[in-house]
VOBAVO-591928 format. One record per atom (N, C-alpha, C): x, y, z; residue number from 1; atom name. Coordinates in Angstrom, 1 decimal, padded with zeros to 4 digits. Layout:
BEGIN
SITE | X | Y | Z | NUM | CA
...
***
This chain:
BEGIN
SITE | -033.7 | 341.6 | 228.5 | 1 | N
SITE | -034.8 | 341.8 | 227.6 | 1 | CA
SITE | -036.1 | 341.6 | 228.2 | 1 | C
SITE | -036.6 | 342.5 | 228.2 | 2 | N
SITE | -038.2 | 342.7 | 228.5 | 2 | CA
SITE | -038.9 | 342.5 | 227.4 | 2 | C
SITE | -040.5 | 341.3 | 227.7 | 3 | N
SITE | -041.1 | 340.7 | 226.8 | 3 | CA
SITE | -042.6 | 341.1 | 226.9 | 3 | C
SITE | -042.8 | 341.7 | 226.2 | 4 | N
SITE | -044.3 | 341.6 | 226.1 | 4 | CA
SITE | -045.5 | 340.8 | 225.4 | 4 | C
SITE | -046.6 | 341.0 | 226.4 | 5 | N
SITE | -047.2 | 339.7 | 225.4 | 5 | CA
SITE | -047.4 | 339.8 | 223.9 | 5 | C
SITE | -047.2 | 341.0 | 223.3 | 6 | N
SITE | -047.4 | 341.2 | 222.0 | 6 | CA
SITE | -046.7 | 340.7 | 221.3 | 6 | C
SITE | -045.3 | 340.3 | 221.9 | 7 | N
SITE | -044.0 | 339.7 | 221.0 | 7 | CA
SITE | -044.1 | 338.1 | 221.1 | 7 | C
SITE | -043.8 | 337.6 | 219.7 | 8 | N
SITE | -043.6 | 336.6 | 219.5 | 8 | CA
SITE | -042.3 | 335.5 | 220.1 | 8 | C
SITE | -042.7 | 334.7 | 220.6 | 9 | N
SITE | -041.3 | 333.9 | 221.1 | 9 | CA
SITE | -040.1 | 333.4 | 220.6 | 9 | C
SITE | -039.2 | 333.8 | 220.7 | 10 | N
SITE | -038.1 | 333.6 | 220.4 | 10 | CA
SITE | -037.8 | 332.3 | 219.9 | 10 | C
SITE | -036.7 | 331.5 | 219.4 | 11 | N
SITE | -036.1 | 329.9 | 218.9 | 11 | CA
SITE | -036.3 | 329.6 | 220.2 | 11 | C
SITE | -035.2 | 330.1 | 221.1 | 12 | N
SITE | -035.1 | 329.3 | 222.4 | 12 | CA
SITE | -036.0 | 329.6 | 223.6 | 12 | C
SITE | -037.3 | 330.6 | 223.3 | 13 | N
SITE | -038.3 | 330.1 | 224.3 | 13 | CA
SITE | -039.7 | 329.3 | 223.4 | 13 | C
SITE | -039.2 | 328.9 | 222.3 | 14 | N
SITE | -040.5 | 328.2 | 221.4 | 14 | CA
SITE | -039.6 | 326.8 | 222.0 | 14 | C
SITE | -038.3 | 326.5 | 222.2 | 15 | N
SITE | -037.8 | 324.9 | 222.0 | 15 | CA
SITE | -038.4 | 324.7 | 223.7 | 15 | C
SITE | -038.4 | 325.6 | 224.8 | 16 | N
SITE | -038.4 | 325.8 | 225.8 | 16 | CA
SITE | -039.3 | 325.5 | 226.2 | 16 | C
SITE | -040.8 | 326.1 | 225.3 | 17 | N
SITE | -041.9 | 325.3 | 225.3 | 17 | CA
SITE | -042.4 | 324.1 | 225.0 | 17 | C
SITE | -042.0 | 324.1 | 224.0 | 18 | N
SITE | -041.3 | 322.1 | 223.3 | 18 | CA
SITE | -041.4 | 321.0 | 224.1 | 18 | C
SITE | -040.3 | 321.5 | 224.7 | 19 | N
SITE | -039.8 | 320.5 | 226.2 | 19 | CA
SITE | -040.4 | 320.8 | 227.1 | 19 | C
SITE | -040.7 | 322.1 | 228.1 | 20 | N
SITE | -041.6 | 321.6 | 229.1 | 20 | CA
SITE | -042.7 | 320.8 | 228.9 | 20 | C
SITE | -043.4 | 321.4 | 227.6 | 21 | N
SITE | -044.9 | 320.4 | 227.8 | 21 | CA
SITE | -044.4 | 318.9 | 227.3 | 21 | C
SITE | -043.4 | 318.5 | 226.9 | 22 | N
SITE | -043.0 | 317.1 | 226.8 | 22 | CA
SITE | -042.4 | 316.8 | 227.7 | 22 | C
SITE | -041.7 | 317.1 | 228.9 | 23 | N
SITE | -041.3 | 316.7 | 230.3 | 23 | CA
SITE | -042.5 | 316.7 | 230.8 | 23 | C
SITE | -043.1 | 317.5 | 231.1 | 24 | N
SITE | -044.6 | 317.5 | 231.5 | 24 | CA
SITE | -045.4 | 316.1 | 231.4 | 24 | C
SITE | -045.6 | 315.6 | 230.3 | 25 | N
SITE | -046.0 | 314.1 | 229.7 | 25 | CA
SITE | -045.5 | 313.0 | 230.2 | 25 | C
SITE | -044.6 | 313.3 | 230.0 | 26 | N
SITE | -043.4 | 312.0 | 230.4 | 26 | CA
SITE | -043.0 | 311.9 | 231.7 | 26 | C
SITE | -043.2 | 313.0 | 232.7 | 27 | N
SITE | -043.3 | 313.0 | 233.7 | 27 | CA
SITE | -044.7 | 312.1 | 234.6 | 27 | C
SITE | -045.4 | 312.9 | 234.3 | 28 | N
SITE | -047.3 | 312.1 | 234.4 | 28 | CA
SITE | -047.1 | 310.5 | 233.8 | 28 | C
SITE | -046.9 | 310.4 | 232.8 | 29 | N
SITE | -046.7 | 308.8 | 232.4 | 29 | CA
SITE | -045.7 | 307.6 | 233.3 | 29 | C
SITE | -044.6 | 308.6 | 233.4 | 30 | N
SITE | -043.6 | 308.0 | 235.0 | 30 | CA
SITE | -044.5 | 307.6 | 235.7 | 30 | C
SITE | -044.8 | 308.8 | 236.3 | 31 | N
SITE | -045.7 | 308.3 | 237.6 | 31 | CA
SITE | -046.4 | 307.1 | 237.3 | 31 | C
SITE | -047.7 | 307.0 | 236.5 | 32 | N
SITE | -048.6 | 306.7 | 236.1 | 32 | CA
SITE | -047.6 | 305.1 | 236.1 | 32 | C
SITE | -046.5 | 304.6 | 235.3 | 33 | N
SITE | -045.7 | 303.7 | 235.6 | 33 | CA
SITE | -045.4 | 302.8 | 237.2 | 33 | C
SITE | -044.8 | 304.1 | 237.7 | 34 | N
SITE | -044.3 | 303.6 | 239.0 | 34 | CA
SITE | -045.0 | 303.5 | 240.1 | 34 | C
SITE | -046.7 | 303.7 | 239.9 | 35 | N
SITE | -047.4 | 303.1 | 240.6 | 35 | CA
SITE | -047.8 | 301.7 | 240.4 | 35 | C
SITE | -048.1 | 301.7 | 238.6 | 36 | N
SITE | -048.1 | 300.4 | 238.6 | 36 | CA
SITE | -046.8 | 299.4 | 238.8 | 36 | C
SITE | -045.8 | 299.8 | 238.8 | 37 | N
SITE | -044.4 | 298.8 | 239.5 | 37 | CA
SITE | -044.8 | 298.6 | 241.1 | 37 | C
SITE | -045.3 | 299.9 | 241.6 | 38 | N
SITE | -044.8 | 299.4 | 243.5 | 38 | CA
SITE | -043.5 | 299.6 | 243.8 | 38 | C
SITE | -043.3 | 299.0 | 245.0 | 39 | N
SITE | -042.1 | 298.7 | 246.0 | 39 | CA
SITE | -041.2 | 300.7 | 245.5 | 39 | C
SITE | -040.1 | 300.0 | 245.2 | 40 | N
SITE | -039.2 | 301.2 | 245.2 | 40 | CA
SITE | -039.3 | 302.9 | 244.6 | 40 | C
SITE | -040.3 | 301.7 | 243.6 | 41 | N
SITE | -040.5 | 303.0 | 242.5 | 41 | CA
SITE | -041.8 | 304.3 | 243.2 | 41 | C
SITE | -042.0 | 303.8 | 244.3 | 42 | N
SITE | -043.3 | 304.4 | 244.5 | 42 | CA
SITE | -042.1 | 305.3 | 246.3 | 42 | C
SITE | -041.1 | 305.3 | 245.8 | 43 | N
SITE | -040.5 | 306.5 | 246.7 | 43 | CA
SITE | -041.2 | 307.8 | 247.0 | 43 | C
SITE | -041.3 | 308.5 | 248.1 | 44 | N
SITE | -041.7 | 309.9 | 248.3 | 44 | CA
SITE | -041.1 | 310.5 | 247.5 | 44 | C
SITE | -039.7 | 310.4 | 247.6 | 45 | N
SITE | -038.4 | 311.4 | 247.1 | 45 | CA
SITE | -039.1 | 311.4 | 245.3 | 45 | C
SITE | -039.0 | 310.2 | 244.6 | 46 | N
SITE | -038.9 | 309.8 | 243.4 | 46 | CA
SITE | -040.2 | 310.7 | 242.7 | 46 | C
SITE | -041.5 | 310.3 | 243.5 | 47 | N
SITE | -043.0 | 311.0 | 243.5 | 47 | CA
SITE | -043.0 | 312.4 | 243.4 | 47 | C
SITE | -042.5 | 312.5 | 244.5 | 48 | N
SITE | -042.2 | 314.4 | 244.6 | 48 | CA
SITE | -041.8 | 315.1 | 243.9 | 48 | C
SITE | -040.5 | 314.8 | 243.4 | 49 | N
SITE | -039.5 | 315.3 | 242.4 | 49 | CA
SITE | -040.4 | 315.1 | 240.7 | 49 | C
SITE | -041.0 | 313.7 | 240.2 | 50 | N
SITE | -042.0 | 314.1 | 239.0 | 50 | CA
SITE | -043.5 | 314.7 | 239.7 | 50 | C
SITE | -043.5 | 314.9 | 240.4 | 51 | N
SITE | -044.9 | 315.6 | 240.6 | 51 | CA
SITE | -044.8 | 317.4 | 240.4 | 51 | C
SITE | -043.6 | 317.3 | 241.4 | 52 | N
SITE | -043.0 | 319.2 | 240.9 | 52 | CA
SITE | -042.3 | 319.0 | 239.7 | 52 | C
SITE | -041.9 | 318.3 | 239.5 | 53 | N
SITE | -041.2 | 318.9 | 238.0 | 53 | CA
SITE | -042.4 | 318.9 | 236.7 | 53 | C
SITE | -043.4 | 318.2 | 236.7 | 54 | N
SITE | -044.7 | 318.4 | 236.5 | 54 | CA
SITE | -045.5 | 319.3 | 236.2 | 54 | C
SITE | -045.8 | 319.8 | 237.1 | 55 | N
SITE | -046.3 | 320.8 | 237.8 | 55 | CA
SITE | -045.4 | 322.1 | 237.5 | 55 | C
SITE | -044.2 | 322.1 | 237.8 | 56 | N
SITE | -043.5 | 323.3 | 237.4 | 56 | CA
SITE | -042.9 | 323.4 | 235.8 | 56 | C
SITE | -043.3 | 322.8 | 235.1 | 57 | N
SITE | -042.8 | 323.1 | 233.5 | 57 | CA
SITE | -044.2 | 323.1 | 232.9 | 57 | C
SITE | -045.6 | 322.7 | 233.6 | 58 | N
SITE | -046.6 | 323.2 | 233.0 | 58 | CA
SITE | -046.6 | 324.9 | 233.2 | 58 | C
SITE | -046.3 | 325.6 | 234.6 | 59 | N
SITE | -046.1 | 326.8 | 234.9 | 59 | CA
SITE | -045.2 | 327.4 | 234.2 | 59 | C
SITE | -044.2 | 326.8 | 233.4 | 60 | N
SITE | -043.3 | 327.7 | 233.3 | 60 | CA
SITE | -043.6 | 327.9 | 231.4 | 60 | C
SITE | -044.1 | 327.1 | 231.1 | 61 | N
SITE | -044.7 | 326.6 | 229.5 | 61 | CA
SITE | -045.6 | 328.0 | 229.6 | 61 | C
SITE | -046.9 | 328.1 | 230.4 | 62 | N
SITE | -047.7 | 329.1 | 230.7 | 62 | CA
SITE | -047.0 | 330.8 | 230.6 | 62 | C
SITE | -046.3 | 330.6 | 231.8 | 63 | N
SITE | -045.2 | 332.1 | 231.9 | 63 | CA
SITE | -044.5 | 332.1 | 230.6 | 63 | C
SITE | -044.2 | 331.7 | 229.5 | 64 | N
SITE | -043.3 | 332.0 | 228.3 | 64 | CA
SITE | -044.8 | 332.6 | 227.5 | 64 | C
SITE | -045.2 | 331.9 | 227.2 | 65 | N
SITE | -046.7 | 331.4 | 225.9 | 65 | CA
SITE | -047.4 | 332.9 | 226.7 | 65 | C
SITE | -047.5 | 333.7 | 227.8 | 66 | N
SITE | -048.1 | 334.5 | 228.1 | 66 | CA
SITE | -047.2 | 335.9 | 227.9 | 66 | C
SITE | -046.2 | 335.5 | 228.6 | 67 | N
SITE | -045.3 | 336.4 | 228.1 | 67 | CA
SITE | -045.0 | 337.8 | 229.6 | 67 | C
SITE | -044.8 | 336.4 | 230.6 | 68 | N
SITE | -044.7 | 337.0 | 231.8 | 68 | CA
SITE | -043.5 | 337.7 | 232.1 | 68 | C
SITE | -043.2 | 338.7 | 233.2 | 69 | N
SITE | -042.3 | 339.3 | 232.8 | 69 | CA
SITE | -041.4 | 338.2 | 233.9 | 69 | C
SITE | -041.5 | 337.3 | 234.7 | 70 | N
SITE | -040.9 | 336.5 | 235.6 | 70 | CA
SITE | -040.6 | 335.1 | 234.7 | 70 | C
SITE | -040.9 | 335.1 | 233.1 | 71 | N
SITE | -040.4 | 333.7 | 232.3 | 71 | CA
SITE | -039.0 | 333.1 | 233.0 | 71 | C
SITE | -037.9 | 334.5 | 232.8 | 72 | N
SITE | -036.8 | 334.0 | 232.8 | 72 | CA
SITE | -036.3 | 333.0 | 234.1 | 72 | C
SITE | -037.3 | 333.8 | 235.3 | 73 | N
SITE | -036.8 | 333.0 | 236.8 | 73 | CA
SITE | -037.3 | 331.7 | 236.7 | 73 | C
SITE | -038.7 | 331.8 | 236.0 | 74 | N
SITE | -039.1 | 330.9 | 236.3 | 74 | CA
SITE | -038.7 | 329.4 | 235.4 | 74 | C
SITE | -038.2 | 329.9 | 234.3 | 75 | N
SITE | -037.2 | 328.9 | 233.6 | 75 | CA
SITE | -035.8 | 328.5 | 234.2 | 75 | C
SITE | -035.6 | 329.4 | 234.9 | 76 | N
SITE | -034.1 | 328.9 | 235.6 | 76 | CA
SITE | -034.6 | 327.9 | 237.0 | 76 | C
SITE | -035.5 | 328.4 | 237.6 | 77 | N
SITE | -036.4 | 327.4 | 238.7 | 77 | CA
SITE | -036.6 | 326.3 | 238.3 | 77 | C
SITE | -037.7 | 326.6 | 237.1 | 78 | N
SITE | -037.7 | 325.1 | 236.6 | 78 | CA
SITE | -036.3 | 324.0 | 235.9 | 78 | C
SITE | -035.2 | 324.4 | 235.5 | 79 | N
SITE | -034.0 | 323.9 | 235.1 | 79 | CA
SITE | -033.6 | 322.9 | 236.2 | 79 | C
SITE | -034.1 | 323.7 | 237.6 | 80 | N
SITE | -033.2 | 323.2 | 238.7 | 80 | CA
SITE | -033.6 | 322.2 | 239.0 | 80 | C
SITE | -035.4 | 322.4 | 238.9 | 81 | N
SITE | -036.3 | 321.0 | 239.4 | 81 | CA
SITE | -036.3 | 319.8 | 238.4 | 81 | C
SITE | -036.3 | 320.5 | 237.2 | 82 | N
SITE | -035.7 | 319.1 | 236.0 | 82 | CA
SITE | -034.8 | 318.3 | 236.5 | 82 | C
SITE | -033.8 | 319.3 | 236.7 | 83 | N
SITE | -032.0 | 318.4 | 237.0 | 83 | CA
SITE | -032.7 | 317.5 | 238.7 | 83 | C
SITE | -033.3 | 317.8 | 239.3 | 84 | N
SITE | -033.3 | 317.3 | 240.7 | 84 | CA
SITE | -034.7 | 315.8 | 239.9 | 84 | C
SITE | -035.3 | 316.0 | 239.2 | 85 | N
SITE | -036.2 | 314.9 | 239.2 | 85 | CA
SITE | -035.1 | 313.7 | 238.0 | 85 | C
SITE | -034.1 | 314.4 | 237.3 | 86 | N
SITE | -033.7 | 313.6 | 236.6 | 86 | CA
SITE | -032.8 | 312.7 | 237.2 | 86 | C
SITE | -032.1 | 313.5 | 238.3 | 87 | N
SITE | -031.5 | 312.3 | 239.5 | 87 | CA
SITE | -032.2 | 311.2 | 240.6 | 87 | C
SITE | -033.3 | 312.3 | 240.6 | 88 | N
SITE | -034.3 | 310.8 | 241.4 | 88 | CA
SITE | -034.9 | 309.4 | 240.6 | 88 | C
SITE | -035.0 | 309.9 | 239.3 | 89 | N
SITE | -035.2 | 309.0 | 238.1 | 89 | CA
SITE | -034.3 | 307.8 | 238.2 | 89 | C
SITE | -033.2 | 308.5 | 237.7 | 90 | N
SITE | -031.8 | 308.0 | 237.7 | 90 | CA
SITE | -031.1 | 306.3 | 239.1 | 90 | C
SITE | -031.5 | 307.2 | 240.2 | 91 | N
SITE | -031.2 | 306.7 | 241.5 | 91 | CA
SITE | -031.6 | 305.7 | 241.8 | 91 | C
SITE | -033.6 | 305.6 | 241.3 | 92 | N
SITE | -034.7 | 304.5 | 241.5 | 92 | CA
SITE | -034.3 | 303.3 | 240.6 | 92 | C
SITE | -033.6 | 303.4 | 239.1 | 93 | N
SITE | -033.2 | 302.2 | 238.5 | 93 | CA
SITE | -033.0 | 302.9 | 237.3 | 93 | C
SITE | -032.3 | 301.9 | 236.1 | 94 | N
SITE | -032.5 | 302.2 | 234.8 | 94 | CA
SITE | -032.7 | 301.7 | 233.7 | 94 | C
SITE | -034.3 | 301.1 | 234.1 | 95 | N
SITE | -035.0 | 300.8 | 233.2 | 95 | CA
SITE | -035.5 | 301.7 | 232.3 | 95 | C
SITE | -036.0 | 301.6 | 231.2 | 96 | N
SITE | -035.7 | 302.1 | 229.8 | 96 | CA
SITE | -037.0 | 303.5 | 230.3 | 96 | C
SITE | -038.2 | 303.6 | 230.6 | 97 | N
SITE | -039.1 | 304.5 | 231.3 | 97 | CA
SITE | -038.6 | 305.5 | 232.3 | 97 | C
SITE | -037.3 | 305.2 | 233.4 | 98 | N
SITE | -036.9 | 305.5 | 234.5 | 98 | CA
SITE | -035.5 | 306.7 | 233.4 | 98 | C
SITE | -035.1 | 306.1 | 232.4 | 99 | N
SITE | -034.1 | 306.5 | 231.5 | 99 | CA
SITE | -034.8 | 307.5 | 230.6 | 99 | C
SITE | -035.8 | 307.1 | 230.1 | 100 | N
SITE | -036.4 | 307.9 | 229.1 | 100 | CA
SITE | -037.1 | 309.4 | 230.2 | 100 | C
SITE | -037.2 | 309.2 | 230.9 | 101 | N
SITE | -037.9 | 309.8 | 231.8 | 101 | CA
SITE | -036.8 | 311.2 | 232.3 | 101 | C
SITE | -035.5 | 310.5 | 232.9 | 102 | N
SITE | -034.5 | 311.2 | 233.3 | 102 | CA
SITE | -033.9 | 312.0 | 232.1 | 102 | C
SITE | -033.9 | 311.7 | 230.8 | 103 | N
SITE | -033.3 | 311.9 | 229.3 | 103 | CA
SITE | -034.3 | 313.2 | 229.0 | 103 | C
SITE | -035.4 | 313.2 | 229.6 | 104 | N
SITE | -036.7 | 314.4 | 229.0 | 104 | CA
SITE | -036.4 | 315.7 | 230.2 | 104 | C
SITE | -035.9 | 315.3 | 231.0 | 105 | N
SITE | -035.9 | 316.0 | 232.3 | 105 | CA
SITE | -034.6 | 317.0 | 232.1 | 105 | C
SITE | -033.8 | 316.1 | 231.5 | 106 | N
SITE | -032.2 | 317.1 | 231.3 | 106 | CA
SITE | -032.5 | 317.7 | 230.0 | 106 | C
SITE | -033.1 | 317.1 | 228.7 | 107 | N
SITE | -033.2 | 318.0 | 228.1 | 107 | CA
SITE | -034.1 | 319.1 | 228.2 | 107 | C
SITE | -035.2 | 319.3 | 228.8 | 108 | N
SITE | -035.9 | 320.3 | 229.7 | 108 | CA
SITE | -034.8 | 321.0 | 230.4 | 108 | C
SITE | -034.3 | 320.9 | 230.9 | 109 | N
SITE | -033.5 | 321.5 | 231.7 | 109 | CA
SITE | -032.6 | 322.6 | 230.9 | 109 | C
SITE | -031.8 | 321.7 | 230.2 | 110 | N
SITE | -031.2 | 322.4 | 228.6 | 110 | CA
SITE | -032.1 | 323.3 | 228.3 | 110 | C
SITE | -032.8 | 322.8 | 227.9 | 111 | N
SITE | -033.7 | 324.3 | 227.2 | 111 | CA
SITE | -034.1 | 325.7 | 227.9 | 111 | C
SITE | -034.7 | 325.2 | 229.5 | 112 | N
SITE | -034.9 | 326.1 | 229.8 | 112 | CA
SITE | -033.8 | 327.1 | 230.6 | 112 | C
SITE | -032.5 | 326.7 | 230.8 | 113 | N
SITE | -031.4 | 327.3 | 230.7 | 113 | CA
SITE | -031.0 | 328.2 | 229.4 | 113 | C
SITE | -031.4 | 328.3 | 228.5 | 114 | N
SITE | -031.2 | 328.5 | 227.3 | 114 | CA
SITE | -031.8 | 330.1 | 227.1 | 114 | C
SITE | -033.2 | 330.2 | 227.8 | 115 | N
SITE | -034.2 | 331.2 | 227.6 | 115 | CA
SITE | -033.6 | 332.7 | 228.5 | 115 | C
SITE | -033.3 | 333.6 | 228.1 | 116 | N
SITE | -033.0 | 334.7 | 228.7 | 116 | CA
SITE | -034.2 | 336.2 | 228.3 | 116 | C
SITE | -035.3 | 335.8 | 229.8 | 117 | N
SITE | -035.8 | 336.7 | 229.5 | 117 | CA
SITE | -036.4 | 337.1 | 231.0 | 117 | C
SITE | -036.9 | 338.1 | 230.7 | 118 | N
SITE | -037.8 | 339.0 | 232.4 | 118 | CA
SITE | -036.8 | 339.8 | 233.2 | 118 | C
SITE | -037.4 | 339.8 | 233.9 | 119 | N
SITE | -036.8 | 340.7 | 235.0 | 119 | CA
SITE | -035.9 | 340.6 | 235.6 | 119 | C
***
């Protein structure tokens, strides 16, 4: 299915948008956390993984809400970076932030598996 911007979003790219801009948050607040912890939490690996996954569900929130014809890749890209930041989450500890954090990332993920659209 080809989307144009004239068409309205579907259930599952409106929930799609839901959740990225709420992975999105909760991602930035992580961080914003695990600087102020230090030591482990301030991993490259751990940083990188919420900084792109960040970064990539604000892009992919944009590509839906615009009505790009690349939503759908870009929702399956972004699925992949959720699942990869939800394991670095995971790996660093499981404190209730580190949990809640990996918990927004999978269901982000869920969602944007969900969306079948573009090219």
């Amino acid at each position: 299915m080809m989307m144009m911007m004239t068409e309205s979003l579907t259930t599952e790219m409106q929930n799609c948008v839901n959740a990225t801009t709420e992975c999105h948050k909760i991602c930035l607040e992580t961080m914003t956390y695990c600087m102020s912890q230090g030591g482990k939490y301030m991993s490259a690996n751990l940083i990188s993984a919420m900084r792109d996954c960040s970064e990539f569900c604000m892009i992919c929130t944009n590509m839906l809400i615009s009505g790009s014809l690349f939503a759908g890749k870009t929702c399956a890209l972004c699925a992949e970076i959720c699942d990869r930041c939800a394991l670095a989450c995971e790996n660093i500890s499981t404190d209730k932030k580190m949990t809640a954090c990996a918990s927004a990332c999978r269901k982000c993920a869920e969602s944007c598996r969900g969306v079948k659209v573009g090219v």
